[in-house]
KOLVEX-985130 format. One record per residue (C-alpha): x, y, z; residue in one letter. Coordinates in nm, 3 decimals. Layout:
N
FITI        px        py        pz   drendo
FITI         X         Y         Z        A
...
end
This chain:
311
FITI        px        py        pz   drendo
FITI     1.567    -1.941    -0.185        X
FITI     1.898    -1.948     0.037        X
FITI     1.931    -1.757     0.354        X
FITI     2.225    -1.539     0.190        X
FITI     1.996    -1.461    -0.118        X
FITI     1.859    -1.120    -0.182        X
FITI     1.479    -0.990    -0.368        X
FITI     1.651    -0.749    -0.578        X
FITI     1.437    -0.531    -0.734        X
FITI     1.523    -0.283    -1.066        X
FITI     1.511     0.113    -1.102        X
FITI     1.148     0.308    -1.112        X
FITI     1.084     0.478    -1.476        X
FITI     0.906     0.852    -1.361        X
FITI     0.576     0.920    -1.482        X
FITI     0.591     1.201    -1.827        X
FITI     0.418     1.478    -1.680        X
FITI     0.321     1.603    -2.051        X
FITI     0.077     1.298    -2.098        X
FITI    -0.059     1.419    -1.711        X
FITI    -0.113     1.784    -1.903        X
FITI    -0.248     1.599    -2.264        X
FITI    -0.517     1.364    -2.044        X
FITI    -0.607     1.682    -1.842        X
FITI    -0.635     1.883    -2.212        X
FITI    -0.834     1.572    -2.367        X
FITI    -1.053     1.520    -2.029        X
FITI    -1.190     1.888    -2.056        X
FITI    -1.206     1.869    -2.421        X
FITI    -1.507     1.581    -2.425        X
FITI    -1.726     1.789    -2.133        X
FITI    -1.559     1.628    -1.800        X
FITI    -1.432     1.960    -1.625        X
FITI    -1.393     2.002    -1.197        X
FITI    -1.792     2.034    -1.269        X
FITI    -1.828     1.779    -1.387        X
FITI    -1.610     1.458    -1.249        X
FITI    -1.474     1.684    -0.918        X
FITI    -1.149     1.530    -0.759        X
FITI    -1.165     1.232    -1.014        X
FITI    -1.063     1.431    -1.318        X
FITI    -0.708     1.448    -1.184        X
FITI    -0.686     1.082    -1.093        X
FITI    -0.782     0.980    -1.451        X
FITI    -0.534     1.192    -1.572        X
FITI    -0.266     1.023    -1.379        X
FITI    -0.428     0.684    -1.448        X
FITI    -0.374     0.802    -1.836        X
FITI     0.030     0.888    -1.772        X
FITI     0.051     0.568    -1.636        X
FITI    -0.074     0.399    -1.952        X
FITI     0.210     0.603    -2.116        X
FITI    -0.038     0.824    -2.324        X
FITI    -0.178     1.196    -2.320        X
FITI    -0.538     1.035    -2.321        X
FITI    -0.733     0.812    -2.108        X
FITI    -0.773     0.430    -2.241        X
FITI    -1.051     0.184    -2.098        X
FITI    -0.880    -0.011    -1.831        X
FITI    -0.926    -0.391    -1.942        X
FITI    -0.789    -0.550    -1.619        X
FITI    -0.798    -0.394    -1.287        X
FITI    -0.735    -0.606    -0.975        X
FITI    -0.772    -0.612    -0.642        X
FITI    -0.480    -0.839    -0.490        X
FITI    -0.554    -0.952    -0.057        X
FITI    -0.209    -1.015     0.155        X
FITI    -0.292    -1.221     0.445        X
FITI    -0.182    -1.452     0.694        X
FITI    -0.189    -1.798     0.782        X
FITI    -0.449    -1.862     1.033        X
FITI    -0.587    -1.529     1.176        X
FITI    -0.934    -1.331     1.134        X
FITI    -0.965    -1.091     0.896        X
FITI    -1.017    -0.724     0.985        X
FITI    -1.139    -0.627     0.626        X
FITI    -1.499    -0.821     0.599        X
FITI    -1.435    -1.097     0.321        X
FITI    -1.852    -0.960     0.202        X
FITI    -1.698    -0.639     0.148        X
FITI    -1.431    -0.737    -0.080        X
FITI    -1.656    -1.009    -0.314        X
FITI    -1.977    -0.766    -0.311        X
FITI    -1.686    -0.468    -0.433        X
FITI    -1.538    -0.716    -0.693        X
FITI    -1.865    -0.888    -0.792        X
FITI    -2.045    -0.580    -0.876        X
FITI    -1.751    -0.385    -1.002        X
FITI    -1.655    -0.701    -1.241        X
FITI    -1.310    -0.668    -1.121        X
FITI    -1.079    -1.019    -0.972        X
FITI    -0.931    -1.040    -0.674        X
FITI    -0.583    -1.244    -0.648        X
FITI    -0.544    -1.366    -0.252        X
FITI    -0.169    -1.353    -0.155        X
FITI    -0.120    -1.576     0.203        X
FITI     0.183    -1.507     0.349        X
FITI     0.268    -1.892     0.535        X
FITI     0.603    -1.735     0.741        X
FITI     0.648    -1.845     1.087        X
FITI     0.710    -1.574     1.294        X
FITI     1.024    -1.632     1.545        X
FITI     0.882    -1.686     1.871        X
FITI     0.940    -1.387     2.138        X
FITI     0.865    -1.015     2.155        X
FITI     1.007    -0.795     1.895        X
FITI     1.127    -0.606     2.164        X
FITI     1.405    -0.879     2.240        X
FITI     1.439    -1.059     1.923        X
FITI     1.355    -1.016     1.546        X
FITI     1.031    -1.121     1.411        X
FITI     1.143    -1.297     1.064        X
FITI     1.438    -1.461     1.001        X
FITI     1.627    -1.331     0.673        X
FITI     1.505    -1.613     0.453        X
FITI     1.158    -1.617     0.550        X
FITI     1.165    -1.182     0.517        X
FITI     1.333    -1.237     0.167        X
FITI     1.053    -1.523     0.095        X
FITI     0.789    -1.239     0.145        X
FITI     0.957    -1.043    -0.025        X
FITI     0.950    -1.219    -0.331        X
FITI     0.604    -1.341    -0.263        X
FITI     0.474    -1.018    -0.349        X
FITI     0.720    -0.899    -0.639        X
FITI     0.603    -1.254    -0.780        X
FITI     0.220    -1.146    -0.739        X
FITI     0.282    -0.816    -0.895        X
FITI     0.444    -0.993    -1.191        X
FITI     0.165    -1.250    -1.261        X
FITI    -0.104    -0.975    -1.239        X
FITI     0.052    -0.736    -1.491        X
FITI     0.177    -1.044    -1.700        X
FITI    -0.146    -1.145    -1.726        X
FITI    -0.274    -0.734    -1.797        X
FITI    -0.361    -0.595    -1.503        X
FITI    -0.423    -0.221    -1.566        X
FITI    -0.456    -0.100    -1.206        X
FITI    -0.365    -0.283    -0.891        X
FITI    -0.559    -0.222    -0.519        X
FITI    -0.400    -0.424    -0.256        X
FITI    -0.540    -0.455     0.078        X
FITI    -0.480    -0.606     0.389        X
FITI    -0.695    -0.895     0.477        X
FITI    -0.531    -1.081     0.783        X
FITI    -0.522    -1.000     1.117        X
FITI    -0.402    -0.621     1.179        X
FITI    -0.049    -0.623     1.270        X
FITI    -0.050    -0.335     1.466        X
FITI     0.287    -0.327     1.683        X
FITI     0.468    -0.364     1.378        X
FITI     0.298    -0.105     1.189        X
FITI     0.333     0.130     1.478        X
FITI     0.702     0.033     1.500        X
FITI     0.745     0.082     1.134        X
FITI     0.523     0.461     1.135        X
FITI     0.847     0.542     1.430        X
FITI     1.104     0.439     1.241        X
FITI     0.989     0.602     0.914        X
FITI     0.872     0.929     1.026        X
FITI     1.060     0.974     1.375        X
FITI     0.721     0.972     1.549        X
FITI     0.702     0.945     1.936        X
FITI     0.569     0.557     1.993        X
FITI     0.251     0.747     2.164        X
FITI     0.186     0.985     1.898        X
FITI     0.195     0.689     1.637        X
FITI    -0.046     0.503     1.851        X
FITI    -0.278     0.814     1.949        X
FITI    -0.543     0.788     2.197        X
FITI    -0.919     0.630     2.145        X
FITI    -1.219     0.631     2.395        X
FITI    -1.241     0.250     2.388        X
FITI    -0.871     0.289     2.516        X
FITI    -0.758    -0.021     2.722        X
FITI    -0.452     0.155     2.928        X
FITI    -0.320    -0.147     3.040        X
FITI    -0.255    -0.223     2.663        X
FITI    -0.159     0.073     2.532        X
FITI     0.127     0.120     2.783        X
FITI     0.227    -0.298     2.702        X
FITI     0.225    -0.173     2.303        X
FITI     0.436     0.161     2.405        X
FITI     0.685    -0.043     2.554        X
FITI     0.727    -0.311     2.255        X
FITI     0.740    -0.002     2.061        X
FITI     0.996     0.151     2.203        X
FITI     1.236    -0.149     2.295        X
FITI     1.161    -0.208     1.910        X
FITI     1.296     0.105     1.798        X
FITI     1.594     0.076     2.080        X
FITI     1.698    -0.235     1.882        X
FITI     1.653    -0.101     1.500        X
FITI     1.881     0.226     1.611        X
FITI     2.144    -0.011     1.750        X
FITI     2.167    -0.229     1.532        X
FITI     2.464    -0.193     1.172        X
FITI     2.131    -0.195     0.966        X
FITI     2.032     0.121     1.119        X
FITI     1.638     0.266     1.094        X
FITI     1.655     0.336     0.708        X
FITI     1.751    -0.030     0.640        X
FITI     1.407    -0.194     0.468        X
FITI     1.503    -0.575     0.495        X
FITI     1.658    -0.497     0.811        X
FITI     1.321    -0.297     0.941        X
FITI     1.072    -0.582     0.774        X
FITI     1.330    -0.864     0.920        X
FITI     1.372    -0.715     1.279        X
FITI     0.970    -0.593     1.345        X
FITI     0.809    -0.886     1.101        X
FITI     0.496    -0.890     0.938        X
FITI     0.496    -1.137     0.696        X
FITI     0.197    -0.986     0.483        X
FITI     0.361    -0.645     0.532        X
FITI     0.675    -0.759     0.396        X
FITI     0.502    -0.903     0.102        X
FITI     0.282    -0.627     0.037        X
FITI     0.605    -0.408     0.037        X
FITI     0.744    -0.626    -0.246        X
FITI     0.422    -0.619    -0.465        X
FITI     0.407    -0.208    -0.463        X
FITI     0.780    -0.200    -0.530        X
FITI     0.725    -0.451    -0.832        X
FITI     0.422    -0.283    -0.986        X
FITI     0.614     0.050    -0.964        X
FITI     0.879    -0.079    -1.158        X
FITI     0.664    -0.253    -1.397        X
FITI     0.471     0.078    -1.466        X
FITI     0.156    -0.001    -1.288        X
FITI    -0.072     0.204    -1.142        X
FITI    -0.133     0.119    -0.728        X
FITI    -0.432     0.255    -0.483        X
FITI    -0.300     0.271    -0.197        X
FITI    -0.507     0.299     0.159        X
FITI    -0.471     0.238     0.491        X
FITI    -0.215     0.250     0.745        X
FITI    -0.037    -0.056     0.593        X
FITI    -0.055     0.053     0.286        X
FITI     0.080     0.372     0.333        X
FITI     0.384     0.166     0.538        X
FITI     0.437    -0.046     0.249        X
FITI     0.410     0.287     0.044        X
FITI     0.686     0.446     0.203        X
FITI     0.919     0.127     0.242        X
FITI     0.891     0.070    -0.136        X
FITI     0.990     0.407    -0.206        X
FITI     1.310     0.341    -0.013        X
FITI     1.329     0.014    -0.242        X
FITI     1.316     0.202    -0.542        X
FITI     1.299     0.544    -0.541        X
FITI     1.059     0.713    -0.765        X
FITI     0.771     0.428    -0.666        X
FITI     0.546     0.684    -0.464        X
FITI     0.452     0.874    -0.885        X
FITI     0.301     0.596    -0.969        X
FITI     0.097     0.550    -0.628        X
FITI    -0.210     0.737    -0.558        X
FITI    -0.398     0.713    -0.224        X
FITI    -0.770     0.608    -0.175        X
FITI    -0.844     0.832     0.058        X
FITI    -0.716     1.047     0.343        X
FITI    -0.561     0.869     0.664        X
FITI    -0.772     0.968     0.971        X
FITI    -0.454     0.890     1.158        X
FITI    -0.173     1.139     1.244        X
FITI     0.044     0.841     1.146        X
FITI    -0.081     0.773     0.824        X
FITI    -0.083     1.145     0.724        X
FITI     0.260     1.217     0.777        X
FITI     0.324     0.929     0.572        X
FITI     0.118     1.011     0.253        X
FITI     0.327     1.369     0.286        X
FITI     0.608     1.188     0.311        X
FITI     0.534     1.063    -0.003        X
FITI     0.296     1.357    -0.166        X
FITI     0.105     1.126    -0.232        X
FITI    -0.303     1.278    -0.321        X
FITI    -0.632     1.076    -0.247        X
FITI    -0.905     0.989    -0.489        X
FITI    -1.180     1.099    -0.266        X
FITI    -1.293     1.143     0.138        X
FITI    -1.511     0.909     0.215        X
FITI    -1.456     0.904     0.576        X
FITI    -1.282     0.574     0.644        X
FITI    -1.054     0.457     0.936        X
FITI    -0.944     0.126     0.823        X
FITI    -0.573    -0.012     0.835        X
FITI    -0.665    -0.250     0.590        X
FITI    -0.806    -0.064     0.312        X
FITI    -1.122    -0.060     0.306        X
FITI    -1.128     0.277     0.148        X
FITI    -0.971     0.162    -0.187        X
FITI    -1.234    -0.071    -0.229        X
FITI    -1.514     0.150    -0.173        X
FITI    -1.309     0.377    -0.410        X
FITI    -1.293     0.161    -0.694        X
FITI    -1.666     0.155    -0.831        X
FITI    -1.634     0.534    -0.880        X
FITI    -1.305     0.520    -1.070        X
FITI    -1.432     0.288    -1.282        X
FITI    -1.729     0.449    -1.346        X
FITI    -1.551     0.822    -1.403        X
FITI    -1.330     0.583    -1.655        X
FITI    -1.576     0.433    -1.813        X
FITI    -1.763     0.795    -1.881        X
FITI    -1.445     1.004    -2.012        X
FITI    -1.362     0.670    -2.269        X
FITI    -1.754     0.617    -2.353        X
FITI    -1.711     1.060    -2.468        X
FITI    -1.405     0.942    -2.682        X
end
């Protein structure tokens, strides 16, 4: 792929709110009212717009696709993700995102150059397309290398015009020395996005400039899935980036999005409003890297599995 060469990605299709009504209709019909199922009822009704139909369907290939990078620790425990997909049934694709980051602060200089951000890019729009080629149903990505968090926090500034220490917040394990190091980055980030001809709502420019290989690529794999008419779980404070900078991709991405659960973080609940986007269920997770969708995922399946078994 040549530095001047672009990821280009297509329009979103909405999601027909009349097969949201039908699967609600057909849900109740067979015995699975708010009694019944609880919050889950409206996610399988979504899940059944998404398949294009006023009635839920057995999903026959839902996947759980890992970004990562090259060479850092995971902060999502590998056991969690294989005991998740082992019991459940359900793959898991691993995405590694091998871009060298450009040495020096982001404060000073950007973190990608515009080959390796359009690289990631298409790294993910490529994953996307190879899972739903192959019939993936319903895609969870999470975040399984090292938390990025400067860029993240960068990214939750630029997005939602959040003070650097709002986005960052406070914690009783708080090393100051640290936090005021991050604060700064932050905010000679942002300095740099706002001056520069890209301006803050520029997504190449924001993914090139703060970096994050695996965010970039994530943020082409939700874009892609949107436009191929999959259904996404989103969760986490990177997913809810990538969230956000796919729906500036493509707009209309965020209806066929639904979130895990809800953010803990002031940052990652203005950007699920942002996006209106609703959460499966509260199961009281803080991860970044979404550990939420995968603890998630056994009960979707299962409230699936028991509204298509009443069929």
């Amino acid at each position: 792929m040549s530095e001047e060469s672009h990821v280009e990605f297509g329009e979103v299709l909405a999601v027909d709110p009349a097969h949201v009504a039908g699967a609600r209709e057909s849900r109740i019909a067979r015995g699975y009212d708010a009694d019944t199922i609880g919050h889950l009822g409206p996610v399988l009704d979504w899940l059944a717009a998404c398949q294009g139909q006023p009635e839920m369907a057995p999903l026959a290939r839902p996947r759980v696709v890992a970004f990562s990078s090259e060479g850092t620790e995971t902060t999502l425990p590998a056991s969690l993700i294989c005991a998740v997909t082992v019991n459940t049934g359900v793959g898991v694709r691993v995405v590694g995102s091998p871009v060298p980051m450009v040495k020096g602060g982001i404060g000073v200089a950007d973190a990608l150059t515009e080959q390796s951000c359009n690289e990631a890019l298409h790294r993910g729009k490529h994953a996307a397309d190879s899972e739903i080629d192959s019939g993936a149903d319903l895609l969870m990505p999470v975040l399984s290398g090292a938390e990025p968090s400067v860029a993240l926090n960068v990214l939750v500034c630029a997005l939602t015009g959040m003070e650097p220490v709002e986005a960052i917040g406070l914690s009783e394990d708080l090393d100051i020395s640290l936090w005021v190091e991050q604060v700064g980055e932050i905010r000679d980030a942002l300095r740099r996005s706002q001056q520069s001809d890209a301006g803050v709502l520029n997504v190449r420019g924001l993914l090139r400039m703060v970096g994050g290989a695996e965010l970039a690529a994530l943020t082409g794999f939700i874009t892609q899935a949107a436009i191929r008419r999959t259904p996404v779980i989103v969760d986490g404070l990177a997913g809810f980036v990538a969230a956000v900078l796919a729906h500036r991709l493509a707009p209309g991405a965020q209806e066929w999005m639904m979130a895990a659960t809800p953010s803990r973080s002031r940052a990652g609940r203005r950007l699920a409003e942002m996006l209106g986007l609703k959460a499966v269920v509260d199961l009281g997770t803080d991860s970044s890297a979404g550990a939420g969708a995968l603890l998630a995922l056994p009960m979707i399946l299962a409230a699936v599995n028991a509204v298509t078994d009443a069929s």
